[in-house]
C-alpha positions as CSV (number, residue, x, y, z in Angstrom):
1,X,-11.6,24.0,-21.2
2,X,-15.3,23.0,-19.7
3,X,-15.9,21.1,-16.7
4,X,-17.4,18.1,-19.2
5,X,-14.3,18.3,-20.9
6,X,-12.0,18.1,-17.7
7,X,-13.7,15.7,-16.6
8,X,-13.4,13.6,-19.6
9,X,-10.2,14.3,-20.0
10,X,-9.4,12.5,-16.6
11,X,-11.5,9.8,-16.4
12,X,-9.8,8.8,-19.9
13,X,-6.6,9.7,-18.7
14,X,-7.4,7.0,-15.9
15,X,-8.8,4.0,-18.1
16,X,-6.3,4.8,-20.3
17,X,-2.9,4.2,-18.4
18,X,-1.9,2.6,-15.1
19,X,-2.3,5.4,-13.6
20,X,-3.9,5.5,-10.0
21,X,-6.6,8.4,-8.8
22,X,-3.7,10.0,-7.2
23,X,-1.4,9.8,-10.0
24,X,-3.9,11.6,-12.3
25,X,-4.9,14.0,-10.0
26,X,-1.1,14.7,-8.9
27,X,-0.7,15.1,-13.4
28,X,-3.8,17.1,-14.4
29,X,-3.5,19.4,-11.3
30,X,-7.3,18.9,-10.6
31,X,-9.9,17.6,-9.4
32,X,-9.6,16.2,-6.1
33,X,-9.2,12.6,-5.8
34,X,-12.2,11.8,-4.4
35,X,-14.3,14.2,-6.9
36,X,-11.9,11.9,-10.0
37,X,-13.2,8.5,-7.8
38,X,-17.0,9.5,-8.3
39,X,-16.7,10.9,-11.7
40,X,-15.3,7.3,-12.3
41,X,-17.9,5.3,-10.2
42,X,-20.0,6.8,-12.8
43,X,-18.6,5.6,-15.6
44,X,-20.1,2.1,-16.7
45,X,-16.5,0.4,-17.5
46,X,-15.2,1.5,-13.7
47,X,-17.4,-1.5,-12.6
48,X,-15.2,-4.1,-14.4
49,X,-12.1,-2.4,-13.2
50,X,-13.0,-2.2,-9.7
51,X,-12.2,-5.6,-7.9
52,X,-15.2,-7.7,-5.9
53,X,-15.0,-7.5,-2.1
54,X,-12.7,-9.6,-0.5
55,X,-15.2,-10.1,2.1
56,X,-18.8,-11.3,1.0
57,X,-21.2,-8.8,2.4
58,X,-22.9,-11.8,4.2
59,X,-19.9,-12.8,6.1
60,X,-19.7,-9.0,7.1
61,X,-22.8,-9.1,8.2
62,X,-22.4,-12.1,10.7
63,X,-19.1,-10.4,12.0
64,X,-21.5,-7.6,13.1
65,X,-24.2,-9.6,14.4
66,X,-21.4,-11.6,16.4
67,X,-20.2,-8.5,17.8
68,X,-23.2,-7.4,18.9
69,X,-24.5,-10.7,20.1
70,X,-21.3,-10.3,22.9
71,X,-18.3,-12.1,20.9
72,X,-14.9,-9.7,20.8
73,X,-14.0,-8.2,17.3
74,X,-11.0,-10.3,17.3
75,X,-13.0,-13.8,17.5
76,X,-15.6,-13.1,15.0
77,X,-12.2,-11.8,12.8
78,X,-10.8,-14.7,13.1
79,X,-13.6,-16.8,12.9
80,X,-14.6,-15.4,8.8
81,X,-11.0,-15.4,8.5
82,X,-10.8,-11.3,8.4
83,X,-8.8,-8.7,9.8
84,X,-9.6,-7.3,13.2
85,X,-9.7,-3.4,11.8
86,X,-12.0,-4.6,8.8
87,X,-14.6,-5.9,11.8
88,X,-14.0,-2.7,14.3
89,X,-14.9,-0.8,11.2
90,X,-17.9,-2.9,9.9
91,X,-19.5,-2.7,13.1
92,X,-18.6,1.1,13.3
93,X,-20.1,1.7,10.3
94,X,-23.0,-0.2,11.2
95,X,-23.8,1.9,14.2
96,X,-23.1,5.2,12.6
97,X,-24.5,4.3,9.1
C-alpha cells in the first residue's frame, strides 16, 4: 500500500466511524496520532467536525492583556468566566509564540 493510500485509508476510517485519532491509530497500526490530526486538518469536511472554541479568541486576548497589565491569572479567569490553566497557558503561549 502507498502512503496516499494509507493515508486515505485513515482519514476515511476516521470520518467514517466514531472512532477517535487514537482509536484509529491504536487499529491501523500507523501513523502517529498527530501525523492522522494534520492529515485530517487537511481535509475540507474536518472543519465541520471540529467544534468552535469555547472561548472567543477576543476574550482570550483580554485575559492576556489583563495579565500583563498586573491582574493574577486567576481574576482575569474568572472574570471571562475561564479556567485558570486555559489563561496560564494563553499567556504562555503568548510570550513563547
Amino acid at each position: 500500500m502507498s502512503g496516499r493510500e494509507e493515508r486515505e485509508r485513515a482519514v476515511e476510517l476516521y470520518f467514517t466511524t466514531s472512532m477517535s485519532t487514537k482509536q484509529v491509530v491504536e487499529h491501523l497500526g500507523y501513523p502517529t496520532r498527530q501525523c492522522l490530526e494534520r492529515w485530517l486538518h487537511a481535509d475540507p469536511r474536518y472543519a465541520d467536525v471540529v467544534p468552535k472554541p469555547p472561548i472567543p479568541l477576543g476574550a482570550r486576548r483580554r485575559a492576556v492583556e489583563l495579565c500583563l497589565s498586573g491582574m493574577q491569572r486567576k481574576q482575569a479567569a474568572a472574570e471571562l468566566g475561564a479556567g485558570t490553566g486555559a489563561v496560564h497557558h494563553w499567556c504562555f503561549c503568548s510570550i513563547v509564540c
